[in-house]
C-alpha positions in Angstrom: 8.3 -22.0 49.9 11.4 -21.9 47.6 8.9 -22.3 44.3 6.6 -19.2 45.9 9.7 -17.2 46.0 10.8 -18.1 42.5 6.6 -17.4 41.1 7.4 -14.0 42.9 10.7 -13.2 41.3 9.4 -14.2 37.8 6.1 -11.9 38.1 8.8 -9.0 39.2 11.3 -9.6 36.4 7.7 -9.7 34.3 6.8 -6.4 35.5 10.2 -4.8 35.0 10.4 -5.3 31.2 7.0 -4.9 30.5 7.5 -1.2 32.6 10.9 -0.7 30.8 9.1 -1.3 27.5 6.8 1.3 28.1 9.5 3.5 29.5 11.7 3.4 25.9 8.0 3.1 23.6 7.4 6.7 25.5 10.3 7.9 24.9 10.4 6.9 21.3 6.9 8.2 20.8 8.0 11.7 22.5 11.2 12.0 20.3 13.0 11.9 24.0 15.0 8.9 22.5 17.1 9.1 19.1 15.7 6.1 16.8 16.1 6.1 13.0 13.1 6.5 11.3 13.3 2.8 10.0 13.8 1.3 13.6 11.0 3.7 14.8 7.4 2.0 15.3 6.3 5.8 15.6 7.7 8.0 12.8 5.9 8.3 9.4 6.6 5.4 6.8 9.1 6.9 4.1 8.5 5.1 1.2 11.7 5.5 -0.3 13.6 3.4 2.2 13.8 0.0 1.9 11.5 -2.6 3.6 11.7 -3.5 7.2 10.7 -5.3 9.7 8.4 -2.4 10.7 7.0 -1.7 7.2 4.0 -3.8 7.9 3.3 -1.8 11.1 3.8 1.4 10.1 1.4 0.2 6.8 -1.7 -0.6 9.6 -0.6 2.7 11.3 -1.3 5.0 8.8 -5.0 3.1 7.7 -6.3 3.7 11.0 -4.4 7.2 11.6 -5.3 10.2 9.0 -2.3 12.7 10.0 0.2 9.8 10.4 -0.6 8.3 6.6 -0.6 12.1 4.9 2.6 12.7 6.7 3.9 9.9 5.0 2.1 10.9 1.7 3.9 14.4 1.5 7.2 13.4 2.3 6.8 10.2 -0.6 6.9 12.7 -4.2 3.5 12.0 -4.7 1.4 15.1 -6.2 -2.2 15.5 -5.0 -5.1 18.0 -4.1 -7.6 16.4 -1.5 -11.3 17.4 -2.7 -14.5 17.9 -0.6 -16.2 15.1 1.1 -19.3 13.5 -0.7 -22.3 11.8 0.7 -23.5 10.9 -2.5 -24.5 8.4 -3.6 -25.8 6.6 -1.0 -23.3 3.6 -0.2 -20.2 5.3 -2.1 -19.4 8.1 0.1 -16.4 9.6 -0.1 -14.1 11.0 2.9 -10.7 12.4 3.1 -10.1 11.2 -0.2 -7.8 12.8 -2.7 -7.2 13.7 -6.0 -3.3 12.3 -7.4 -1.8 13.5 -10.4 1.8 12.1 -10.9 4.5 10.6 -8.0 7.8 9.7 -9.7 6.0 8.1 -13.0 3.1 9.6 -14.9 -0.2 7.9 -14.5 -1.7 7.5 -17.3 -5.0 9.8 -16.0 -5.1 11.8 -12.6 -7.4 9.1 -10.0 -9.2 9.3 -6.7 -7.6 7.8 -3.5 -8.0 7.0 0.2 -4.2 8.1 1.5 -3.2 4.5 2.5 -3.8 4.0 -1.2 -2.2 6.4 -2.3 1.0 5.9 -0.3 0.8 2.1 -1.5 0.8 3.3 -4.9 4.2 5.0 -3.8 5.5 2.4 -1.9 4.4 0.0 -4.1 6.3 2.0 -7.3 9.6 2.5 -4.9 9.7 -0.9 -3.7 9.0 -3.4 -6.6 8.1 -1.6 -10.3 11.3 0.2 -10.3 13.3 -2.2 -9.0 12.2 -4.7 -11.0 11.9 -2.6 -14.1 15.5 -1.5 -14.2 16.6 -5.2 -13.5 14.6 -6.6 -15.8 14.7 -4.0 -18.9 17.9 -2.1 -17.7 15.8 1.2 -17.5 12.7 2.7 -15.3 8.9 2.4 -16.0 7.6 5.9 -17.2 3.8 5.7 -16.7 1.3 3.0 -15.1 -2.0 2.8 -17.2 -4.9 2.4 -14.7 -8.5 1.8 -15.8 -9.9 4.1 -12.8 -10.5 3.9 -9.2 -14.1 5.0 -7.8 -16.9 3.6 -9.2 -20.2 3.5 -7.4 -20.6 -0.5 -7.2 -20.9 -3.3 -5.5 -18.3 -6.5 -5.9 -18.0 -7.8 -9.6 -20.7 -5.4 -10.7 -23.0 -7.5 -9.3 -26.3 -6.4 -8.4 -26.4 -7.6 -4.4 -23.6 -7.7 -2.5 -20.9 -6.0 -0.8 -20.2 -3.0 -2.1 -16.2 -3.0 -3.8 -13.8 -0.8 -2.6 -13.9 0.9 -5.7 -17.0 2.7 -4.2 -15.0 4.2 -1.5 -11.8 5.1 -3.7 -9.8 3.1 -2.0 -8.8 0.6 -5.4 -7.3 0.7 -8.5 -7.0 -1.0 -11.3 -3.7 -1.2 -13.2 -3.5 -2.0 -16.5 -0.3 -1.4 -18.7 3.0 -0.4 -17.6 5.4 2.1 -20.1 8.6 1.6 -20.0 11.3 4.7 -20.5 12.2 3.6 -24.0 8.5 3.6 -24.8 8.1 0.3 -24.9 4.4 -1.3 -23.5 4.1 -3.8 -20.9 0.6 -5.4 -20.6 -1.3 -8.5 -19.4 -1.5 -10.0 -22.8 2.1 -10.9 -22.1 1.2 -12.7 -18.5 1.7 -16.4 -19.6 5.3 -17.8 -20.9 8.6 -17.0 -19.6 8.8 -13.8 -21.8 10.9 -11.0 -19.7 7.3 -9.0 -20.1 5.6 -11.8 -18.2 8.8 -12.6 -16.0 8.1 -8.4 -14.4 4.3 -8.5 -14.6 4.6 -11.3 -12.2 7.8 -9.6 -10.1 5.0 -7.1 -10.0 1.9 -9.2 -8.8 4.3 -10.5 -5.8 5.2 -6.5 -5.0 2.1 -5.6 -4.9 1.0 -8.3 -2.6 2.9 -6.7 0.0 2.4 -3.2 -0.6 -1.5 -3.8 -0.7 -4.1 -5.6 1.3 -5.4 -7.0 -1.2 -3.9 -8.1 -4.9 -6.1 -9.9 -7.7 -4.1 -10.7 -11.1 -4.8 -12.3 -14.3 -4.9 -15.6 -12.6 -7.5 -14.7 -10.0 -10.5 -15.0 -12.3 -11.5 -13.8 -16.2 -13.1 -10.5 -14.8 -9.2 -9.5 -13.9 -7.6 -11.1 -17.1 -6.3 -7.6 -18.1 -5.2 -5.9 -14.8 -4.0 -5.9 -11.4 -6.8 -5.2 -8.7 -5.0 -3.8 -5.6 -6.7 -2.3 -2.9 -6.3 -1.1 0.7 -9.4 -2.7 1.9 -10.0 -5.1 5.8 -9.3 -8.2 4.2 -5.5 -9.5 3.1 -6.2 -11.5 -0.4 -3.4 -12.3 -2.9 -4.1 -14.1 -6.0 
């Protein structure tokens, strides 16, 4: 009898906070509660602040949420135009994709984007290059060099296969980084304990977490020269 009664009072207690739960999620959701943005699951990821625990939340949000991840694009700094939707050709269609110009840094030419790429460009630029730059160097990187983003193909250029995420816009390929001074950071430095190869490598383990997925110089010889990063299903870093 006495261990029914307890089974009872557990599923009660079980019920109450998964209730209450609801109860403050609602009124998060519905703005009925005051949260800071940073502690809220539901406001728009502002790449500016630093990571939280809800970062990685807020990241899945905005991939599978179109108005959440542009909100979070325009309040980020990033300048962009979105551009018409394309079914061809076949197998690289493009949706909702934009055009970005500049953020805080120059890029070294304008490039094609989903939005979650785009804002983990921004977070990825907020949250690691800068950071790193100005501890590293003692000043800010003024332009990322990029080898593009679309390209109609499938994996490693091969012939069958999945098709890359370069197909859809949502990769890029970085190549060089410029720091304020002028001076050039590239991937000819990633070996040694150089400072140059020291950031690029401060940089590889940023991008792993502002990206799904993150291929470097010591992924295979087809990425010798460049970070891979893209927004795709799959959570790779190498």
């Amino acid at each position: 009898m006495g261990a029914r009664i307890a089974g009872w009072l557990l599923l009660i207690v079980f019920l109450i906070v998964i209730v209450g739960v609801a109860l403050v999620g609602f009124a998060m959701y519905s703005g009925r509660v005051a949260v800071p943005d940073k502690w809220n699951p539901f406001a728009p990821l502002d790449v500016r602040e630093p990571r939280g625990p809800l970062t990685s939340i807020k990241l899945w949000r905005i991939a599978h949420d179109h108005a959440l991840c542009m909100a979070a694009l325009d309040r980020s700094g990033v300048a962009y135009r979105p551009i018409a939707d394309s079914s061809k050709p076949a197998g690289c269609e493009l949706n909702d994709v934009l055009r970005v110009t500049q953020s805080d840094v120059q890029y070294s030419g304008p490039f094609l984007a989903t939005c979650p790429l785009a804002v983990g460009m921004a977070l990825f630029e907020h949250q690691t290059l800068q950071p790193a730059a100005e501890e590293i160097f003692g000043q800010p990187v003024r332009k990322i060099e990029h080898v593009g983003s679309f390209a109609c193909r499938n994996v490693n250029n091969q012939e069958e296969g999945a098709r890359s995420q370069h197909a859809s816009a949502n990769a890029i390929d970085l190549s060089g980084f410029v720091l304020e001074s002028g001076r050039r950071v590239t991937f000819a430095r990633w070996d040694g304990d150089s400072s140059d190869a020291v950031f690029l490598h401060r940089l590889h383990d940023g991008a792993c977490r502002a990206f799904n997925t993150t291929l470097g110089p010591d992924y295979n010889a087809l990425h010798r020269m460049h970070f891979h990063v893209d927004m795709g299903p799959y959570r790779l870093c190498r």
